[in-house]
N, C-alpha and C positions, 0 to 999 in steps of 0.2 A: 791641541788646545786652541790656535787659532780658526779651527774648523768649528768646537766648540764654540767658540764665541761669534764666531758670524752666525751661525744658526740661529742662537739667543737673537742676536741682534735684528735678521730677520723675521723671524718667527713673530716674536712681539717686542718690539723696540719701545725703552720706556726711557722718556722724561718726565719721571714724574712727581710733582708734587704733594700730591696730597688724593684721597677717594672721594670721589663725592657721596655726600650723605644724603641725597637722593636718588633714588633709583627710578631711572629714564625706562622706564617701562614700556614707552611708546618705541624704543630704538630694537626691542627684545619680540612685539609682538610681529608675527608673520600672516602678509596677506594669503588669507586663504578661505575660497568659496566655498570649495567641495572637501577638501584633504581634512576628515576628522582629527590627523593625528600629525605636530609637524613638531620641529625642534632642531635646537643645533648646538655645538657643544665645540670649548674651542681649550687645549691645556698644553701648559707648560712648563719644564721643566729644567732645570739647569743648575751648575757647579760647576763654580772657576774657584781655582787655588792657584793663591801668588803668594804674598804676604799672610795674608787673612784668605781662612776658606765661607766660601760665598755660594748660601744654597739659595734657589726659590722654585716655590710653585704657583702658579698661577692657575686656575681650573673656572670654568664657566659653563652652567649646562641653562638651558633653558627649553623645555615642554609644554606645548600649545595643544588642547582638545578640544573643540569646535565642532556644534551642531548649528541649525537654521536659527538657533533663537539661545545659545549656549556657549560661552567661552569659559575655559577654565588654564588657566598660566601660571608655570612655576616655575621659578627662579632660584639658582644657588650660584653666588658668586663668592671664591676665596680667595685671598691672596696672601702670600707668607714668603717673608723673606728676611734671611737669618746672614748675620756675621758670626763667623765661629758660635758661640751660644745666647748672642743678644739679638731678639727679633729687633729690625729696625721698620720693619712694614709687617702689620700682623688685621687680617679685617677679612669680616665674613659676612653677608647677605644670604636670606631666604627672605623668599616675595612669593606669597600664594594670591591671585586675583581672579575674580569672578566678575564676569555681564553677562548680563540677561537682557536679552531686548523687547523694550516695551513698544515703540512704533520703529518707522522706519529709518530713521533718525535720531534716536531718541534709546541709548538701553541705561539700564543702571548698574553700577558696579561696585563692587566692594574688596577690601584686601587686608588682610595680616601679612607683616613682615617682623623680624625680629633681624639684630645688624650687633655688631663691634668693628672696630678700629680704634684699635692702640692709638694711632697718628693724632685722633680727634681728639684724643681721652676719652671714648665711650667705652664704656666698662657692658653695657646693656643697653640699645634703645628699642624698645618695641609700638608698633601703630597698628591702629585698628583703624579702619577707615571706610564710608560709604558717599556714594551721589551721584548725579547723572554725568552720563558722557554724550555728548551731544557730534554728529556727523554733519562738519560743515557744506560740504564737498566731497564727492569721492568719481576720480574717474581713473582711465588706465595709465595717466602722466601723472597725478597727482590726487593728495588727498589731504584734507583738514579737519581738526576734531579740536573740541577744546570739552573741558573739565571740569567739575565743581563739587570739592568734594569737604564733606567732615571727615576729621582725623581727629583719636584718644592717642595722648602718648606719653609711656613712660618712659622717663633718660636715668640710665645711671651711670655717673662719673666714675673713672678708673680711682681719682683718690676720693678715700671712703669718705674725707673732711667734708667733701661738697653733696649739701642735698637733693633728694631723687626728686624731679619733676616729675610733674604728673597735668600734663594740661591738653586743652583741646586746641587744634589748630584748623584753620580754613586752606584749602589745596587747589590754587588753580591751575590749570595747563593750558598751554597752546601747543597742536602739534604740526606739522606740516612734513610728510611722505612724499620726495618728486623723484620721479622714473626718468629724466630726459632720455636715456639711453637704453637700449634690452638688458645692458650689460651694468649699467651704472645708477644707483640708488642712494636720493641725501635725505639721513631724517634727522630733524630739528627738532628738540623738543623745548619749550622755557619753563618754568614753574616759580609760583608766587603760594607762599604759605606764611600767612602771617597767623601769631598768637591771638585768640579772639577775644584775652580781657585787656590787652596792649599789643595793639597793633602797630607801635612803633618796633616791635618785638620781630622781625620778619627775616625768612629766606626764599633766595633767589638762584636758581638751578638752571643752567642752559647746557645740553648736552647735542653736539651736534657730528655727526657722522659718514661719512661717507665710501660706501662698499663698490669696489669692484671685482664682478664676478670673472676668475681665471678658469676655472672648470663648471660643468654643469652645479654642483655642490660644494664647490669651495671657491672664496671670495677672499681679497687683501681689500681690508676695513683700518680706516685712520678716524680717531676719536678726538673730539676737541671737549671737558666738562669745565664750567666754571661753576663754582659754588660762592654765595656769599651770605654771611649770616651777620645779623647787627648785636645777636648778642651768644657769644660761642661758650664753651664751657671756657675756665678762666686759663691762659698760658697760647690757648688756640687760636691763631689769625681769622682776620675776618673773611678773609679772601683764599681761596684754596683753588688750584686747578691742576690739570692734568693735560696731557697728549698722548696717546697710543696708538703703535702700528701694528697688526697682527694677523694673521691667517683665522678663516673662521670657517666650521664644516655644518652645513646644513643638509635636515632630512625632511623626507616628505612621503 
């Protein structure tokens, strides 16, 4: 059992708060010139019995296809974790994105996602989203992009009392990619999406990371998200964040 739990503990060690309800997109995409096909996939799995028996799974895969003028990225993030028969962490992510590049600098992108978590009380939130992603900077130490996009979105509350929004929001990003090391990689990413008939209505996303790589294809990645929404469904803080340490497997 003690063996059991140091593995947990190493494998993916959680303090955690809360999921962010943004997905850091820029943290999942892989640089790659030539490699059409890339991706990487990180799961875990565990069960301790003391008092209370204690399941979780965690599972993340992520699929990158790239041509000269063509990206396509898709995401599935799960997470679930049960006390005897009450989930107390229950929340899932699909992220399908698409660019296409217009100049050299210059592509446009668009995405569907659909998401729950129990934690937030989302019962359903789904986004549809377009706009340009603009290439600040890109060299072999470092890289900058920032983002501008329109997003439809529908929310719906876990209790049935609260009504389904349905509204449009503005999405901007800053990202920043630095290599100092062969071995060592920090991505940053911020985001600002406010409500566009109240703008005092806004969220604010920082997801920040950093991988180092132990084998050619496998990397120990520590994760820092803050999330902060001014206006959340009702019972839900405004301020949410996480920490996570975890082993991750990449292909190419």
């Amino acid at each position: 059992m003690k063996l059991l739990i140091l593995k947990l503990v190493l494998l993916y060690s959680a303090f955690q708060i809360c999921n962010s309800q943004i997905v850091n997109v820029e943290s999942l995409r892989r640089a790659s010139d030539s490699s059409k096909w890339t991706g990487s996939t990180a799961l875990d799995l565990g069960l301790i019995k003391n008092t209370n028996s204690i399941f979780r799974i965690t599972n993340r895969i992520r699929v990158q296809y790239n041509t000269e003028n063509n990206l396509f990225l898709f995401i599935n993030d799960i997470n679930l974790q049960k006390i005897e028969t009450s989930s107390f962490v229950n929340r899932g992510i699909q992220h399908l994105r698409y660019n296409r590049k217009l100049k050299k600098r210059i592509n446009l992108e668009a995405f569907a996602q659909s998401q729950y978590d129990a934690i937030s009380d989302i019962k359903f939130r789904g986004l549809l989203g377009i706009g340009p992603r603009f290439k600040l900077s890109k060299n072999k130490k470092f890289r900058y992009y920032l983002g501008t996009l329109l997003m439809y979105e529908h929310e719906e509350a876990s209790e049935s009392a609260i009504d389904i929004l349905k509204d449009v929001r503005g999405s901007t990003y800053f990202s920043c990619s630095l290599y100092p090391l062969e071995n060592l990689s920090i991505v940053s990413t911020t985001y600002y999406q406010p409500l566009l008939k109240q703008f005092s209505d806004f969220r604010i996303s920082n997801e920040t990371s950093i991988a180092f790589r132990i084998l050619e294809n496998l990397a120990f990645k520590t994760t820092f998200i803050y999330n902060f929404d001014t206006n959340p469904i009702v019972n839900i803080p405004k301020t949410q964040y996480e920490l996570t340490n975890g082993l991750i497997y990449s292909f190419d």
